[in-house]
DRENDO-1510 file (C-alpha; in Angstrom, 1 decimal, always signed):
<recs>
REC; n; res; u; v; w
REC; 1; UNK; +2.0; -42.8; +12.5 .
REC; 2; UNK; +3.0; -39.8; +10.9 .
REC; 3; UNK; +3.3; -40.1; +6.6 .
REC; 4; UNK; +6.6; -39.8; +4.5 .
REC; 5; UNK; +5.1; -36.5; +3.6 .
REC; 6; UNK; +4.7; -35.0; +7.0 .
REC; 7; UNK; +7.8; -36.3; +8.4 .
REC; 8; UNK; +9.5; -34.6; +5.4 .
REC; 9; UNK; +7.6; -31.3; +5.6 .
REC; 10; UNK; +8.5; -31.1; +9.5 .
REC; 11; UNK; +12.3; -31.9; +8.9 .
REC; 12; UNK; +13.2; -29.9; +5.9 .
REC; 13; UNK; +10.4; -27.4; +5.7 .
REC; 14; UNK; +10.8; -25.2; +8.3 .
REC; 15; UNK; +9.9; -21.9; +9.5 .
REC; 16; UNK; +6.8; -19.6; +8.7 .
REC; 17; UNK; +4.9; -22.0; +6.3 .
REC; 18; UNK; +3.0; -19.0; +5.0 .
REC; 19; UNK; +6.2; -17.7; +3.6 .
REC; 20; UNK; +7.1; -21.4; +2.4 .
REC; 21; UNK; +3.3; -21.5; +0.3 .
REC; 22; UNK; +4.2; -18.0; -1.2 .
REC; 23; UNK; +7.8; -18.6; -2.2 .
REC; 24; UNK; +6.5; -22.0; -3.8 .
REC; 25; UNK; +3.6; -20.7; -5.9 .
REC; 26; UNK; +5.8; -17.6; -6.9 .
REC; 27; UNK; +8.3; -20.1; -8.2 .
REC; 28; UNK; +6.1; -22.3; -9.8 .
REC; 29; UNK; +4.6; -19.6; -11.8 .
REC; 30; UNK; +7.7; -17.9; -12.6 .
REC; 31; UNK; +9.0; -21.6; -14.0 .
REC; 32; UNK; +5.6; -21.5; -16.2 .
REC; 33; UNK; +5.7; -18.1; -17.3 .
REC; 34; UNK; +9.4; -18.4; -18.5 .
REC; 35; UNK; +8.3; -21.6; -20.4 .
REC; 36; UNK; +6.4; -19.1; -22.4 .
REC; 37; UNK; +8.9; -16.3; -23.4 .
REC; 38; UNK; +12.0; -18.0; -23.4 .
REC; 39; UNK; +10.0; -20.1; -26.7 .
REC; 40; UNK; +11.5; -16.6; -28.4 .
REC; 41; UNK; +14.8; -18.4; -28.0 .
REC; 42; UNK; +14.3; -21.1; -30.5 .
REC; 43; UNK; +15.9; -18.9; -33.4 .
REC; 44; UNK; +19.2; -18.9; -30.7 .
REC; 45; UNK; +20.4; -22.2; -30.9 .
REC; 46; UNK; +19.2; -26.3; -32.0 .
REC; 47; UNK; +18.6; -27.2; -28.3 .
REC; 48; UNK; +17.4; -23.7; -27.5 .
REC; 49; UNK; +14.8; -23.2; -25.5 .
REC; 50; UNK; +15.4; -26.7; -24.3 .
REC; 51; UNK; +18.7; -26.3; -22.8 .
REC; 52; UNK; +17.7; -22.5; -21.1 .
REC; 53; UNK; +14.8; -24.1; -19.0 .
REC; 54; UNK; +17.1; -27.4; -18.3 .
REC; 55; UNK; +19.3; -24.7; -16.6 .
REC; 56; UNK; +16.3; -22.8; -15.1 .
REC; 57; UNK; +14.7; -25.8; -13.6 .
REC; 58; UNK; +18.3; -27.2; -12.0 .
REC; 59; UNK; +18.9; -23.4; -10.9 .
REC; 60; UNK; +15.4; -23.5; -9.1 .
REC; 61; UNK; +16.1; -26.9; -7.4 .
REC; 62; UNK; +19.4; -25.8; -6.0 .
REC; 63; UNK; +18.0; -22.4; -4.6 .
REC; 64; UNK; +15.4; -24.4; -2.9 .
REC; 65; UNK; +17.9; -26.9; -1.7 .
REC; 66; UNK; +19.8; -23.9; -0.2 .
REC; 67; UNK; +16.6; -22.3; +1.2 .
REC; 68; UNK; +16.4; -25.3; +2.7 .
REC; 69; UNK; +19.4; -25.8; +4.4 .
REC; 70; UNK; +19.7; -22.2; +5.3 .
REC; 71; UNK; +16.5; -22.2; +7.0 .
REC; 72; UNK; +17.6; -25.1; +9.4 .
REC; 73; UNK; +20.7; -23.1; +10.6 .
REC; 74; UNK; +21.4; -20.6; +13.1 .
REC; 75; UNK; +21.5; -17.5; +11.4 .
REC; 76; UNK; +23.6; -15.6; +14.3 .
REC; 77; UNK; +26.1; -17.6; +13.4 .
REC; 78; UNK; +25.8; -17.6; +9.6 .
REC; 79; UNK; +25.9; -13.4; +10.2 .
REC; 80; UNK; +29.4; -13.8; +11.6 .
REC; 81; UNK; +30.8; -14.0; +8.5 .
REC; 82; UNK; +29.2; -10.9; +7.0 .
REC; 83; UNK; +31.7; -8.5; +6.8 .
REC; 84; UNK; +34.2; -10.6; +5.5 .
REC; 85; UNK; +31.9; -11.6; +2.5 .
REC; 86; UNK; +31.1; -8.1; +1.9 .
REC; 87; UNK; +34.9; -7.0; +1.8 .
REC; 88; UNK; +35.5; -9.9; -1.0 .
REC; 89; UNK; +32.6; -8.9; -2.6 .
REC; 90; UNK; +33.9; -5.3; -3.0 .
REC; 91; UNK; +36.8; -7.5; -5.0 .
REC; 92; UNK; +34.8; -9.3; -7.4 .
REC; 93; UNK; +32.8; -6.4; -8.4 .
REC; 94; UNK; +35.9; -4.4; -8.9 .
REC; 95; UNK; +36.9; -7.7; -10.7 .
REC; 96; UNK; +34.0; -7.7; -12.4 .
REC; 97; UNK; +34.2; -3.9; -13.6 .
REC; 98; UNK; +37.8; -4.7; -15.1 .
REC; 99; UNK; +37.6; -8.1; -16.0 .
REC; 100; UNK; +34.4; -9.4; -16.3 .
REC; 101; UNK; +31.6; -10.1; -18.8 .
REC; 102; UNK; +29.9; -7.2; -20.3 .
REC; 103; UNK; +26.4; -7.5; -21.2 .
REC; 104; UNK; +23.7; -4.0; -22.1 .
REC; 105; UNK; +27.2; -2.0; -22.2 .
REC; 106; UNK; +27.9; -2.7; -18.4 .
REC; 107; UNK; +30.3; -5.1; -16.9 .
REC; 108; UNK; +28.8; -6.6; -14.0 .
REC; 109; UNK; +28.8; -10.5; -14.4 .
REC; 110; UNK; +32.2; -13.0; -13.8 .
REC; 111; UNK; +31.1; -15.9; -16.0 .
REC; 112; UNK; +31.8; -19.2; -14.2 .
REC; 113; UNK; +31.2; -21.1; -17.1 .
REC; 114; UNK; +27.8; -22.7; -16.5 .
REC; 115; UNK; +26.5; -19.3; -15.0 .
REC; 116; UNK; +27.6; -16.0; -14.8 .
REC; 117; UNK; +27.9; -14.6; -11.5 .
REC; 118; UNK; +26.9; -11.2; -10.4 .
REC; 119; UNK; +28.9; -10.1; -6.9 .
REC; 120; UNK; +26.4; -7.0; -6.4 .
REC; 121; UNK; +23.9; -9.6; -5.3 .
REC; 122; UNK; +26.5; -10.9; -2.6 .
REC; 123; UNK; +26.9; -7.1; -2.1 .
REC; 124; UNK; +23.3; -6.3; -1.6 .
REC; 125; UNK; +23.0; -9.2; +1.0 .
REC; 126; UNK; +26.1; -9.2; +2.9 .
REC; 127; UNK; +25.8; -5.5; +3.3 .
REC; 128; UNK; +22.2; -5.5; +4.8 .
REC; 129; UNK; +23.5; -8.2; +7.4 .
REC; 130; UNK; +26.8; -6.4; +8.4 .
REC; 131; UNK; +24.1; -3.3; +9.1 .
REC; 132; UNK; +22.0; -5.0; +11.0 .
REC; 133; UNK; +24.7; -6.2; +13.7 .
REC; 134; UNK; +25.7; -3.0; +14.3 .
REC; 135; UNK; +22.7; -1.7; +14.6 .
REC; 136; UNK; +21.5; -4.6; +16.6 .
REC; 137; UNK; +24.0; -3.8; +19.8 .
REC; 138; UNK; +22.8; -0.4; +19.9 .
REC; 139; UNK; +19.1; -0.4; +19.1 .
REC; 140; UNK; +18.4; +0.0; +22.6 .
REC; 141; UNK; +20.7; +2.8; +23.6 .
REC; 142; UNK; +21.0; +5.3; +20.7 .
REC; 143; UNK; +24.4; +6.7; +23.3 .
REC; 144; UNK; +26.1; +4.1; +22.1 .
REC; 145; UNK; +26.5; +5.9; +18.2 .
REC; 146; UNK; +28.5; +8.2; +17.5 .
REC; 147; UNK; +30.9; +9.6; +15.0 .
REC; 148; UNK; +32.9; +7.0; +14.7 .
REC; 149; UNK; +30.0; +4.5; +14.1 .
REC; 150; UNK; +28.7; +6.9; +12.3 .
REC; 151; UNK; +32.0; +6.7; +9.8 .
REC; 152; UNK; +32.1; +3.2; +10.0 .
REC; 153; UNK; +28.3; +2.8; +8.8 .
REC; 154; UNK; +28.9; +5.5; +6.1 .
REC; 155; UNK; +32.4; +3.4; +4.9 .
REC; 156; UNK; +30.2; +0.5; +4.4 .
REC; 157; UNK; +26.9; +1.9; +3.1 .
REC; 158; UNK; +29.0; +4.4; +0.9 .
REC; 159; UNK; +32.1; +1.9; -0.7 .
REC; 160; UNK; +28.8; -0.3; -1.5 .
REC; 161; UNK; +27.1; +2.0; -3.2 .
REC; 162; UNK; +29.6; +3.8; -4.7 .
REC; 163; UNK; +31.5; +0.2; -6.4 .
REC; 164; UNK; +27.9; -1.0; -7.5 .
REC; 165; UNK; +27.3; +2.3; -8.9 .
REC; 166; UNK; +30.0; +2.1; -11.4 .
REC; 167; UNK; +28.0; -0.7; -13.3 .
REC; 168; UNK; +24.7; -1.0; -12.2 .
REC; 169; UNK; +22.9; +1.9; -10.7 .
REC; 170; UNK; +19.2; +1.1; -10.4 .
REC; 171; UNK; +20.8; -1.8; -7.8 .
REC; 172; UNK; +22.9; +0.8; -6.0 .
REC; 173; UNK; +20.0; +3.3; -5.7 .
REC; 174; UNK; +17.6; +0.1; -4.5 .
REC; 175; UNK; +20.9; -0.8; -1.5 .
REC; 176; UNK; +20.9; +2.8; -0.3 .
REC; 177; UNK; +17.2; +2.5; +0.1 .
REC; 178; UNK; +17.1; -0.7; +2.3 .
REC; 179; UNK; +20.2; +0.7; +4.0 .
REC; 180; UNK; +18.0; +4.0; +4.9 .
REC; 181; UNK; +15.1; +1.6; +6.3 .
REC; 182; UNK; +17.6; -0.4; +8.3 .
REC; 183; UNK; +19.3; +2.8; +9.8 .
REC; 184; UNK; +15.6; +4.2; +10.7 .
REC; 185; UNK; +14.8; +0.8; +12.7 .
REC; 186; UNK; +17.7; +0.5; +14.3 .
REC; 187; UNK; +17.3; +3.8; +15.7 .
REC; 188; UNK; +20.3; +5.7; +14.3 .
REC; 189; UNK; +20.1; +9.3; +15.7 .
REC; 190; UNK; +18.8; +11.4; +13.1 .
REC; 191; UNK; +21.8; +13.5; +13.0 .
REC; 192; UNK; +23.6; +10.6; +11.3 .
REC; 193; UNK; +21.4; +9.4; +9.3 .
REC; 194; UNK; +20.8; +12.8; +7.7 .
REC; 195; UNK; +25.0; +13.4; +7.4 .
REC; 196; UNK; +24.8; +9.8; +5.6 .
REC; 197; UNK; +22.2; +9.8; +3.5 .
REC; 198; UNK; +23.6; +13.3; +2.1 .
REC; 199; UNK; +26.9; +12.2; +1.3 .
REC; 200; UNK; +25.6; +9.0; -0.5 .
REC; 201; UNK; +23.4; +11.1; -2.5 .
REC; 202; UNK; +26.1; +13.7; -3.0 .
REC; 203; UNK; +28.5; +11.1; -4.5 .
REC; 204; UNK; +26.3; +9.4; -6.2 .
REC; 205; UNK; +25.1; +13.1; -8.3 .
REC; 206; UNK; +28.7; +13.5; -8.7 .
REC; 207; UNK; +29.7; +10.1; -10.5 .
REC; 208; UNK; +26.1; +10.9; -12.7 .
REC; 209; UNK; +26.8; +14.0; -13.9 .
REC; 210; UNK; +31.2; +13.6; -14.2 .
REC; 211; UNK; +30.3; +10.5; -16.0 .
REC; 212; UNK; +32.0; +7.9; -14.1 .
REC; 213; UNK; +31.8; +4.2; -14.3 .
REC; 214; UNK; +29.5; +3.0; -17.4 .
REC; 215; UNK; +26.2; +3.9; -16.6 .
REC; 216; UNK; +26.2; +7.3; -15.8 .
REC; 217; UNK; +25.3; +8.3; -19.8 .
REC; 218; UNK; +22.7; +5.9; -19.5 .
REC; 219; UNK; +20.9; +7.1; -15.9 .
REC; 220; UNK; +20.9; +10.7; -17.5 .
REC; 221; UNK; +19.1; +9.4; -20.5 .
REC; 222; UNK; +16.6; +7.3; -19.1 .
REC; 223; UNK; +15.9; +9.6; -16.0 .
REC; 224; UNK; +15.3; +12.8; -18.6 .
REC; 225; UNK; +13.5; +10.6; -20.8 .
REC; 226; UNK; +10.5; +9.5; -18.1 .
REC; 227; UNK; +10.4; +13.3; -16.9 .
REC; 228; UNK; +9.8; +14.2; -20.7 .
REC; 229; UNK; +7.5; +11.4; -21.2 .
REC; 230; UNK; +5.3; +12.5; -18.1 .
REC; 231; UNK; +5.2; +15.9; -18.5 .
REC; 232; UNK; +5.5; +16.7; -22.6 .
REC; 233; UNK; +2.4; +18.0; -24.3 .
REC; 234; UNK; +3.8; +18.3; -27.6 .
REC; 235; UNK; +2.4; +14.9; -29.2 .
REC; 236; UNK; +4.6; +15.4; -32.4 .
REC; 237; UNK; +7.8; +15.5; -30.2 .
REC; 238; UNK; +6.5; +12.4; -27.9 .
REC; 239; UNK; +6.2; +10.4; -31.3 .
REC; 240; UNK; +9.4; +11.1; -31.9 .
REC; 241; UNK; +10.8; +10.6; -28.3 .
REC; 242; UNK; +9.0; +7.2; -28.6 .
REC; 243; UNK; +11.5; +6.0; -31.4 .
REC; 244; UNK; +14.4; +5.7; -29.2 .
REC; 245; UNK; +15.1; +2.1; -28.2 .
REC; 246; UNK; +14.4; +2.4; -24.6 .
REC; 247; UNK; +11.2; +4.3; -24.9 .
REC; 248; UNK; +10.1; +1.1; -27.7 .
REC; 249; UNK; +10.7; -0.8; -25.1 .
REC; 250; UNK; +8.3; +0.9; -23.1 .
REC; 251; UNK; +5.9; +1.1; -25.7 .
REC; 252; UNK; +5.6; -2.8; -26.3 .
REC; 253; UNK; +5.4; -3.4; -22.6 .
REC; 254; UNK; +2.2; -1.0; -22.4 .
REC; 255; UNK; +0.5; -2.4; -25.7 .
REC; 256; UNK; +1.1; -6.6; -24.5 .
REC; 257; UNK; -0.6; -5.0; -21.2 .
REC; 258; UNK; -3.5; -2.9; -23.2 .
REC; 259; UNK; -4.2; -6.3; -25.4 .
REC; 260; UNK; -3.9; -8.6; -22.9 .
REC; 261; UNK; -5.5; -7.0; -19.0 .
REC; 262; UNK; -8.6; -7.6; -19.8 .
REC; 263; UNK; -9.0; -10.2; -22.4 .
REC; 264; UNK; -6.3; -12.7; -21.6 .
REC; 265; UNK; -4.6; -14.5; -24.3 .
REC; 266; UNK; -3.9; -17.5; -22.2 .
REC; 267; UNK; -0.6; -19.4; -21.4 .
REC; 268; UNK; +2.0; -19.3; -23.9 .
REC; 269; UNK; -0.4; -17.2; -26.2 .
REC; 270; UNK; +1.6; -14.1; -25.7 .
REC; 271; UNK; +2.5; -12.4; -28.8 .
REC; 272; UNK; +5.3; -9.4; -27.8 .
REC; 273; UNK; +7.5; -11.9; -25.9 .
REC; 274; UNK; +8.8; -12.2; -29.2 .
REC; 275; UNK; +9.5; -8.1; -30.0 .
REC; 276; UNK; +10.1; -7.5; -25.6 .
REC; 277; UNK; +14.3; -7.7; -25.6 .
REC; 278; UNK; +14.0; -8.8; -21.7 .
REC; 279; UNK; +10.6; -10.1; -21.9 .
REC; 280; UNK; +11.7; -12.9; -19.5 .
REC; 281; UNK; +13.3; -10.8; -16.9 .
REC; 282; UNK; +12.8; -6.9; -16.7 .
REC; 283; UNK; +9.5; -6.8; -18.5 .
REC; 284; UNK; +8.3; -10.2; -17.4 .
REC; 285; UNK; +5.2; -8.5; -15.6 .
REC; 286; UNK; +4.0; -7.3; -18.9 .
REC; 287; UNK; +3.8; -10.4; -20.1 .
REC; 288; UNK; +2.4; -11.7; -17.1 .
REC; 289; UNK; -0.9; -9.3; -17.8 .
REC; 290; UNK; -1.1; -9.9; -21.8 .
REC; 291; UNK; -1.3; -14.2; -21.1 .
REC; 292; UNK; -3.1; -14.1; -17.6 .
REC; 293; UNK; -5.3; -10.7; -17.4 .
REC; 294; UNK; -5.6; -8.2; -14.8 .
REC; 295; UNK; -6.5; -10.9; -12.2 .
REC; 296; UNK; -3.1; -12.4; -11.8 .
REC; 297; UNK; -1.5; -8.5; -12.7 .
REC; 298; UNK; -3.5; -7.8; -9.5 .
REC; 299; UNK; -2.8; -11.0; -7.5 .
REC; 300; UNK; +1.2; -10.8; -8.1 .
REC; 301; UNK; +1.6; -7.8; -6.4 .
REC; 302; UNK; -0.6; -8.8; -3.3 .
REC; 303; UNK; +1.5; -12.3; -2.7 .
REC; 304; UNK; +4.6; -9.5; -2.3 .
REC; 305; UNK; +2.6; -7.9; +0.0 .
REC; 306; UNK; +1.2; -10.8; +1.8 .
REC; 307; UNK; +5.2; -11.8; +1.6 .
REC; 308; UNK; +5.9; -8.4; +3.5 .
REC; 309; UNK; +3.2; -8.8; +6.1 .
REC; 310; UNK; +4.8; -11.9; +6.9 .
REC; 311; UNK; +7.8; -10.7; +7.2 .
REC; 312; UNK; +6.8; -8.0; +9.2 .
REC; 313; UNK; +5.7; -10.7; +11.9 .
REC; 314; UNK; +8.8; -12.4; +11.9 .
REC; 315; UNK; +10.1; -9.0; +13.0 .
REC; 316; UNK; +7.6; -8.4; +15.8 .
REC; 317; UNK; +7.8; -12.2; +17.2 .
REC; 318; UNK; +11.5; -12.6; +16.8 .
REC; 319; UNK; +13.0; -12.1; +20.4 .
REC; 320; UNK; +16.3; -11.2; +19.2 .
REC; 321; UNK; +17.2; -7.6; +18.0 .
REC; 322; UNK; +19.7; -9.2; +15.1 .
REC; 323; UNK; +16.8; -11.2; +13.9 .
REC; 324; UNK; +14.5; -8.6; +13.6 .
REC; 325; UNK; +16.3; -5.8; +11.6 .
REC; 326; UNK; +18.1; -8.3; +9.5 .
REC; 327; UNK; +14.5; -9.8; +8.5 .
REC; 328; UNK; +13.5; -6.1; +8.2 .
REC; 329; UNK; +16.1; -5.1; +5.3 .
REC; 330; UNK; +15.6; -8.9; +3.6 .
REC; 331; UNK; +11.8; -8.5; +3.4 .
REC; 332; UNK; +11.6; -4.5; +2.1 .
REC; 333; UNK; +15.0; -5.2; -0.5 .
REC; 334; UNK; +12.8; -8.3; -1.9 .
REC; 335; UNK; +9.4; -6.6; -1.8 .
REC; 336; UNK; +10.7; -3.1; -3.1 .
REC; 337; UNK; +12.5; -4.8; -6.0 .
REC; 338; UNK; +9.0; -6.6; -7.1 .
REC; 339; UNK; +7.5; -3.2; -7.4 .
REC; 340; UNK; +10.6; -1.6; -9.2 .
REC; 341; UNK; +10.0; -4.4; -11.5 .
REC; 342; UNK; +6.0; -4.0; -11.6 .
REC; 343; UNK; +5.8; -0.2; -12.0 .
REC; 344; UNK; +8.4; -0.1; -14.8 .
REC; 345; UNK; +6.6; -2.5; -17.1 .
REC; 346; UNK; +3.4; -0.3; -17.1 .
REC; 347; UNK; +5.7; +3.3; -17.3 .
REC; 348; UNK; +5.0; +4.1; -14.1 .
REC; 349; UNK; +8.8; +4.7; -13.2 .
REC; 350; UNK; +12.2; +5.1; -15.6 .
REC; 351; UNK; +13.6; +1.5; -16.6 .
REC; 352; UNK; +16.0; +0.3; -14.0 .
REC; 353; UNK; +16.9; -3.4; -15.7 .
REC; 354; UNK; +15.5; -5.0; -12.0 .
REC; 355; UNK; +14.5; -8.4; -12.2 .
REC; 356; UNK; +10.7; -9.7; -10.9 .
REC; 357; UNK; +12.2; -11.7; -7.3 .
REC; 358; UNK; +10.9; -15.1; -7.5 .
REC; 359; UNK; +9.3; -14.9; -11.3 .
REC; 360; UNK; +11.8; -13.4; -13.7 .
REC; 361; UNK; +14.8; -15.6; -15.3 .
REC; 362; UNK; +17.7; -15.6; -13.3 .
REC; 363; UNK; +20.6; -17.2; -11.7 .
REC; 364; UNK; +23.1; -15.7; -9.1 .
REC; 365; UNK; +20.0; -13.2; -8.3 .
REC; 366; UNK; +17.3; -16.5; -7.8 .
REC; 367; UNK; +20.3; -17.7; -5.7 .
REC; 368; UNK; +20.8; -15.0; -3.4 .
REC; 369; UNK; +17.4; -14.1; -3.2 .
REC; 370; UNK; +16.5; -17.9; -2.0 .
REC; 371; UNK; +19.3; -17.2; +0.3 .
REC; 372; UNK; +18.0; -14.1; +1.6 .
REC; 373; UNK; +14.4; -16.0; +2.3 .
REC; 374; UNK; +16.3; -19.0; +4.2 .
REC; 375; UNK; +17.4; -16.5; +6.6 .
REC; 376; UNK; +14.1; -14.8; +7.0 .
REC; 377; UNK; +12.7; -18.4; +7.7 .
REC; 378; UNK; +15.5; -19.4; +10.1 .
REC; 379; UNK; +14.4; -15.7; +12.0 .
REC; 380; UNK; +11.1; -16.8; +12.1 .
REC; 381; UNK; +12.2; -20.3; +14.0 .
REC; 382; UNK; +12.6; -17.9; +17.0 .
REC; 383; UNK; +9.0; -17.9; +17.6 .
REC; 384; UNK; +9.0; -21.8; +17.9 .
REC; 385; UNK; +12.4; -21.9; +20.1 .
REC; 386; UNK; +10.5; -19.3; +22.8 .
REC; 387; UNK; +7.2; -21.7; +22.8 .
REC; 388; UNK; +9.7; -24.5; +23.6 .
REC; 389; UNK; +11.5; -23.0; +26.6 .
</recs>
């Protein structure tokens, strides 16, 4: 007779377990790890950082519920209703833009009273499924594009790109990436791809250097600030580069790594999660190295990896074109975020504000990002349906 446990496991738990064991220990440690640097929040209220982790924890739960549930379901049918998500989420981030809650000098969240909600997330998902089911009928016949797919594909990939762009580049920029990988496996003639990918990037040089929307002063600065911090010689005019806010910022993340990689400080030992502004969330992975050392800076990066290899098989033993692509753009939009996240914290790459998937404090982006894996686990199911039949 099978245990409580098993029983459970086999109903609820389904899909590649692999993926299931990495999600779960990435969580896990990401709960731990913001135990340690939201303490920095006691100053910020009497049930502070009580109440933030009370939120994180019930956030957490309902993400795996929805994993969950997600994983269980068809996701050819949950696709379906794609395009229509994405359109409303076109609204709510023009909503947002106008109307919603501005936080860093951007206005990307609608605050829903218990959370705030960020519709570039929806975006970011919706848009990678409404690509893969066009690419999906016509994977195996590249005759079957032309311009007007071509139009359509650029409509979505550029209104996308272009709305989240107003408020929150670093996402828009990390879109058009997955949206490039998607076009490549679905075998878009290069022809199109080329046209698109050169308009995007056109517009997108345009709305930096006009000014449009309320990050373009910002991408200027922080994009001519990493090519002077790479490449200046002058050491009086890096100290003085290194004042500025943003290049502090920086700073701190390299010294809590220097102090920390190979001498750990240990769990909640961590000293510049009190000076980090986004020590929980954009330079989490600093932290990460200053409290657990340069085993778990090392290991982090190879569960993403280990996340992407598995994802990668979903793609090779999923029987259905739809399930493969769409598992293609979830995987390499989770996986390339990661290392956005990683390479930014030890100034390897200009700061982009990009959250750690899995690890860094979160809500609507934990959310859709647990939504994103409950796909990729109902896509791996097609292995188990074809052993069936």
């Amino acid at each position: 007779m099978e245990s409580k446990i098993t029983k459970y496991v086999k109903e609820y738990l389904v899909g590649d377990y692999q993926i299931w064991f990495i999600v779960l220990l990435l969580n896990i440690f990401g709960l731990l790890i913001q135990f340690s640097t939201k303490s920095r929040m006691t100053m910020s209220g009497p049930f502070e950082p009580l109440t933030s982790i009370v939120k994180t924890i019930g956030i957490l739960i309902a993400s795996f519920y929805l994993m969950s549930w997600i994983s269980r379901q068809n996701y050819i049918k949950i696709t379906r209703f794609s395009n229509i998500f994405l359109f409303l989420s076109w609204g709510l981030i023009l909503f947002a833009y106008f109307f919603g809650e501005s936080k860093g000098g951007a206005s990307r969240w609608i605050n829903l009273g218990f959370v705030s909600f960020m519709p570039s997330d929806m975006a970011k998902l919706c848009l990678t499924a409404s690509l893969a089911k066009i690419f999906s009928t016509r994977q195996a016949d590249q005759s079957q594009y032309n311009i007007a797919t071509a139009i359509v594909i650029l409509i979505l990939i550029g209104v996308t790109c272009f709305l989240i762009m107003l408020s929150n580049f670093s996402t828009s920029i990390l879109i058009f990436m997955t949206s490039i990988v998607l076009m490549f496996f679905g075998r878009v003639p290069i022809k199109y791809i080329s046209s698109i990918v050169g308009i995007v990037a056109f517009l997108a040089v345009m709305v930096v250097s006009l000014g449009i929307g309320q990050r373009a002063a910002t991408v200027r600065s922080r994009i001519a600030t990493f090519i002077t911090r790479v490449s200046e010689q002058d050491k009086s005019k890096l100290k003085e580069m290194n004042k500025s806010d943003e290049n502090y910022q920086i700073n701190l993340s390299k010294y809590a790594i220097s102090t920390g990689a190979l001498i750990p400080k240990g769990p909640g030992n961590s000293q510049y999660r009190y000076l980090l502004s986004q020590a929980e969330s954009d330079f989490i992975y600093a932290i990460i190295l200053e409290e657990y050392g340069l085993f778990m800076g090392i290991l982090i990066p190879l569960f993403f990896l280990w996340f992407m290899w598995r994802g990668s098989s979903v793609i090779r033993y999923s029987g259905k074109p739809l399930g493969g692509l769409l598992s293609a753009g979830l995987t390499f939009s989770i996986v390339i975020q990661a290392f956005i996240n990683m390479l930014v914290a030890v100034g390897a790459g200009p700061v982009t504000g990009q959250p750690l998937p899995m690890i860094s404090a979160g809500g609507t982006s934990l959310v859709f990002t647990a939504i994103s894996i409950g796909l990729i686990l109902s896509i791996s199911r097609d292995k188990e349906m074809e052993t069936k039949i």
